[in-house]
C-alpha positions as YAML, in Angstrom:
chain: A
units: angstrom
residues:
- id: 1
  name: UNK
  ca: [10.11, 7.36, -5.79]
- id: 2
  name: UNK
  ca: [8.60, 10.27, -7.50]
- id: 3
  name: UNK
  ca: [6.75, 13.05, -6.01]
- id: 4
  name: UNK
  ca: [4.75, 13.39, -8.99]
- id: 5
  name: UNK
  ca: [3.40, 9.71, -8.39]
- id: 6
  name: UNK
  ca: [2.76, 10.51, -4.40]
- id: 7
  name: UNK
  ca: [0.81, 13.80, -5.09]
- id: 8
  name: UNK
  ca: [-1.60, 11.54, -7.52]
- id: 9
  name: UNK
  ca: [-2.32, 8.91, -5.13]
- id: 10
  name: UNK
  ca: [-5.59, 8.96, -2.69]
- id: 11
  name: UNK
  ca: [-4.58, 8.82, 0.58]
- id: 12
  name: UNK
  ca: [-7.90, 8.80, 2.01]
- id: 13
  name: UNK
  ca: [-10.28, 12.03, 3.06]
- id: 14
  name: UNK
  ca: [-8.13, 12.75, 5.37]
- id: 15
  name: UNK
  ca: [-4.74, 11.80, 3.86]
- id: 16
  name: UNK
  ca: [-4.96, 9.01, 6.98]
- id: 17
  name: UNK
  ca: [-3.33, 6.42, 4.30]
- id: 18
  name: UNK
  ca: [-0.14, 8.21, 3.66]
- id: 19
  name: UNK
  ca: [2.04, 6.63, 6.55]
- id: 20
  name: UNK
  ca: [1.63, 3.87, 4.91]
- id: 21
  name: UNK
  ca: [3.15, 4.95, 1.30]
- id: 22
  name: UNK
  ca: [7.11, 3.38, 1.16]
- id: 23
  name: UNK
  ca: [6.08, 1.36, 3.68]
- id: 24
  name: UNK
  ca: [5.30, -3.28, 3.51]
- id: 25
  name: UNK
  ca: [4.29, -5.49, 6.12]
- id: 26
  name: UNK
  ca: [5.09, -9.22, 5.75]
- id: 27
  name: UNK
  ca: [2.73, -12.24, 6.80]
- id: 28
  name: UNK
  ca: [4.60, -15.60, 6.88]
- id: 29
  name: UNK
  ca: [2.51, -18.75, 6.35]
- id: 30
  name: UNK
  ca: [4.01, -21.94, 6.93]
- id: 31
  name: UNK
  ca: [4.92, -21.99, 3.07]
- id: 32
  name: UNK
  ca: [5.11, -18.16, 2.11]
- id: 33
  name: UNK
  ca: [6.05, -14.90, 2.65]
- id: 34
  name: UNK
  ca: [3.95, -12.58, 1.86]
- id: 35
  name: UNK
  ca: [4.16, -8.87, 0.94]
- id: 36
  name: UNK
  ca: [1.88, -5.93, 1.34]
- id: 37
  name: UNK
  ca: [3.58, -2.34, -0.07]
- id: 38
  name: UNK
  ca: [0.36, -0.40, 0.27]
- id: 39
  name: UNK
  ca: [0.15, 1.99, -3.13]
- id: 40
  name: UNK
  ca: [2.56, -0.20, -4.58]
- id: 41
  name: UNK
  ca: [2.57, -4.17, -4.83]
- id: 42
  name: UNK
  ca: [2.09, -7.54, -3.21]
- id: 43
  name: UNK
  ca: [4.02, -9.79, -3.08]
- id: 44
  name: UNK
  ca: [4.69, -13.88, -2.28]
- id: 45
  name: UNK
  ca: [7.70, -15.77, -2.17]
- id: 46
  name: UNK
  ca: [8.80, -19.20, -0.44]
- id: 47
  name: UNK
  ca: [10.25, -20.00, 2.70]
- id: 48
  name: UNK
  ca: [12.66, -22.27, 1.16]
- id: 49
  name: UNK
  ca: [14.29, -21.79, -2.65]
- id: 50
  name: UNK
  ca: [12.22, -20.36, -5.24]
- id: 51
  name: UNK
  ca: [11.42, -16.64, -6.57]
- id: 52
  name: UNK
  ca: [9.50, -13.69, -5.55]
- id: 53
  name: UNK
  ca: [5.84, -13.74, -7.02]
- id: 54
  name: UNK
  ca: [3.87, -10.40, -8.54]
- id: 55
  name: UNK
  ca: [0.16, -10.62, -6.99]
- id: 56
  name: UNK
  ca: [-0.39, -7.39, -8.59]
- id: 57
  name: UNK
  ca: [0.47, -4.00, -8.56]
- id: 58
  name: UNK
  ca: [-1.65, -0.88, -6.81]
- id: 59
  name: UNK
  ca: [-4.87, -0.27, -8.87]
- id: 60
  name: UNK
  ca: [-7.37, 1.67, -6.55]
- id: 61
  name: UNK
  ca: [-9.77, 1.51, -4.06]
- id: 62
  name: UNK
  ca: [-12.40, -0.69, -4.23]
- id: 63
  name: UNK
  ca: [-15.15, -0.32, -1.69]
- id: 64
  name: UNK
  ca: [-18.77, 0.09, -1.94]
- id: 65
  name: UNK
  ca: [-18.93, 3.68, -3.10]
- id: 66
  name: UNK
  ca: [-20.26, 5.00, 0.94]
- id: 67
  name: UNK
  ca: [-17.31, 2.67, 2.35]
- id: 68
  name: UNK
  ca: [-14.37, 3.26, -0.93]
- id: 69
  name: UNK
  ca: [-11.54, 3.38, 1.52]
- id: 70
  name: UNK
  ca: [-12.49, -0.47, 3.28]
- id: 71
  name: UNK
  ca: [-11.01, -2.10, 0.22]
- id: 72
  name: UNK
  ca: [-7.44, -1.64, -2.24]
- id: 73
  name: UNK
  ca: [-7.26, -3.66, -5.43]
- id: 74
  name: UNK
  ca: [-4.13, -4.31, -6.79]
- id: 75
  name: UNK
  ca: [-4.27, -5.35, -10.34]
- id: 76
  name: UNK
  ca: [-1.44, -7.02, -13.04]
- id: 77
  name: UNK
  ca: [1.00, -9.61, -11.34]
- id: 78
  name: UNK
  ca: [2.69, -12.35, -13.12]
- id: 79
  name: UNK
  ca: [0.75, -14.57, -14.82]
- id: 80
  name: UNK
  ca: [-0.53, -17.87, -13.92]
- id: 81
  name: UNK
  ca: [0.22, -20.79, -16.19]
- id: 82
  name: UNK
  ca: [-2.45, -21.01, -18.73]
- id: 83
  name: UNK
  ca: [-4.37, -18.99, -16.71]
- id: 84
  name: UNK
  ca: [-5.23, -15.25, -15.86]
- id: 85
  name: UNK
  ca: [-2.61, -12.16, -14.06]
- id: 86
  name: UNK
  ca: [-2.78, -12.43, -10.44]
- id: 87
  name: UNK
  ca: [-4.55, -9.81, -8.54]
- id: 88
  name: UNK
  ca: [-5.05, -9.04, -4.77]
- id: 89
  name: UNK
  ca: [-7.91, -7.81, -3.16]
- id: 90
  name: UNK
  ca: [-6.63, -6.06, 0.44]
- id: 91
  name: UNK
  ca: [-9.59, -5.53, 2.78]
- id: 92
  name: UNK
  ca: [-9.06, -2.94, 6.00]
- id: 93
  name: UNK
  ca: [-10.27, -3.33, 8.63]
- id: 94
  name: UNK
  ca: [-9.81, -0.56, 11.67]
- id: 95
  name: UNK
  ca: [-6.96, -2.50, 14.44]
- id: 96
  name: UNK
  ca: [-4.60, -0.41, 16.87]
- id: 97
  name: UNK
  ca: [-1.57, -2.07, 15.04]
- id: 98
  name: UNK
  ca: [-1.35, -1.61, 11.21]
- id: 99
  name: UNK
  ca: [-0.82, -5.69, 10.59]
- id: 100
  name: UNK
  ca: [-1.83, -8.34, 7.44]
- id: 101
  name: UNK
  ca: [-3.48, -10.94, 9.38]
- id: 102
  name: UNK
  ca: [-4.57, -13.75, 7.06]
- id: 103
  name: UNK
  ca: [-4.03, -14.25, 3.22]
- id: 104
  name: UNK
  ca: [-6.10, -16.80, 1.16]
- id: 105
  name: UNK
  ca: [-6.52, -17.56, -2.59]
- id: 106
  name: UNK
  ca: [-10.48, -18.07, -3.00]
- id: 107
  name: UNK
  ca: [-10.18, -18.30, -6.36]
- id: 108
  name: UNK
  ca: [-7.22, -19.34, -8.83]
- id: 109
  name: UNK
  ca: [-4.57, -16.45, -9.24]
- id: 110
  name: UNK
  ca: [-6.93, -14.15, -7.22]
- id: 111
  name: UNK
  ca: [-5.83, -13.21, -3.71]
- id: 112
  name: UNK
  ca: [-7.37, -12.23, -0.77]
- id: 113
  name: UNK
  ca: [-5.72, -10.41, 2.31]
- id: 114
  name: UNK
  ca: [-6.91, -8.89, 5.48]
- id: 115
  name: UNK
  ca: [-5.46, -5.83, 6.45]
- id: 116
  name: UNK
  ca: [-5.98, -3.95, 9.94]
- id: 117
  name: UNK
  ca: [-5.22, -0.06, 10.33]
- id: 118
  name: UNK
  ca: [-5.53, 2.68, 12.56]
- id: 119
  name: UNK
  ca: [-6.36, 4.19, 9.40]
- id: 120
  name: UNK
  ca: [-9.42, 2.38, 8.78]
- id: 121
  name: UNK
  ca: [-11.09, 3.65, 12.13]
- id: 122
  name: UNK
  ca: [-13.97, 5.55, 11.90]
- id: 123
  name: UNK
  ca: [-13.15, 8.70, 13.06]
- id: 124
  name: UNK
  ca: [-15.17, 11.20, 14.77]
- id: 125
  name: UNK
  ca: [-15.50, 14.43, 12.23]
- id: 126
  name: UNK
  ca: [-16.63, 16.51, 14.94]
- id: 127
  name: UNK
  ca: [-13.82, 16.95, 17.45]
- id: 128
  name: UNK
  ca: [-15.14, 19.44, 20.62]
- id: 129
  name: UNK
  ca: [-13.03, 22.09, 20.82]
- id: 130
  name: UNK
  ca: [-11.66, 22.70, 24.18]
- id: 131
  name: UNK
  ca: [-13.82, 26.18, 26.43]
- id: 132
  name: UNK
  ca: [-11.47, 28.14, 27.37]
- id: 133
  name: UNK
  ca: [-12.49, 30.67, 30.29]
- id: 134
  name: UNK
  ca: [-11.10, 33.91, 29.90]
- id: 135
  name: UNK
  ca: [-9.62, 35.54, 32.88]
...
């Protein structure tokens, strides 16, 4: 992968997105597969026979503008028959495991997964620094 590509990539305010860069996490279904590479793709492919499916490729974030980081759009996957590219829309949610928990396709070639993350906890800013007493 190139370093060029990682540098331009938001990782969050923090940078609390980047453990998940070269990383996937896989949700079987009793018919799919199904493949979240955060800053890179989604994918789908059957349990039995069959090829791997493109439900898009890393676009951005795509949050309300005081929540950007709740929400990743990826953008460009294989095209549906007679119909439009496929696209994924990943919501986060803030979990103690970093886990896809459901997928769903609420409308034709348009995906929808939920996503839970460490990363999308609220942290405080504001961390008390520790008093130290000197002797």
């Amino acid at each position: 992968r190139s370093l060029e590509k990682e540098i331009s990539l938001d990782f969050g305010a923090h940078g609390e997105f980047s453990y998940m860069y070269g990383q996937c996490y896989e949700l079987s279904t009793s018919e799919y597969i199904y493949r979240l590479c955060p800053f890179n793709r989604v994918t789908q492919k059957p349990k039995v026979g069959g090829s791997e499916t493109n439900l898009g490729t890393w676009g951005f974030w795509s949050g309300p503008e005081n929540d950007k980081f709740s929400s990743m759009k990826y953008e460009q996957g294989t095209a549906c028959w007679q119909g439009p590219n496929r696209s994924t829309q990943v919501k986060l949610y803030c979990g103690k495991e970093t886990v896809v928990t459901s997928t769903s396709e609420p409308s034709r070639c348009e995906y929808l997964m939920e996503f839970f993350t460490p990363a999308a906890c609220q942290q405080p800013l504001d961390i008390p620094q520790e008093e130290h007493d000197e002797l």
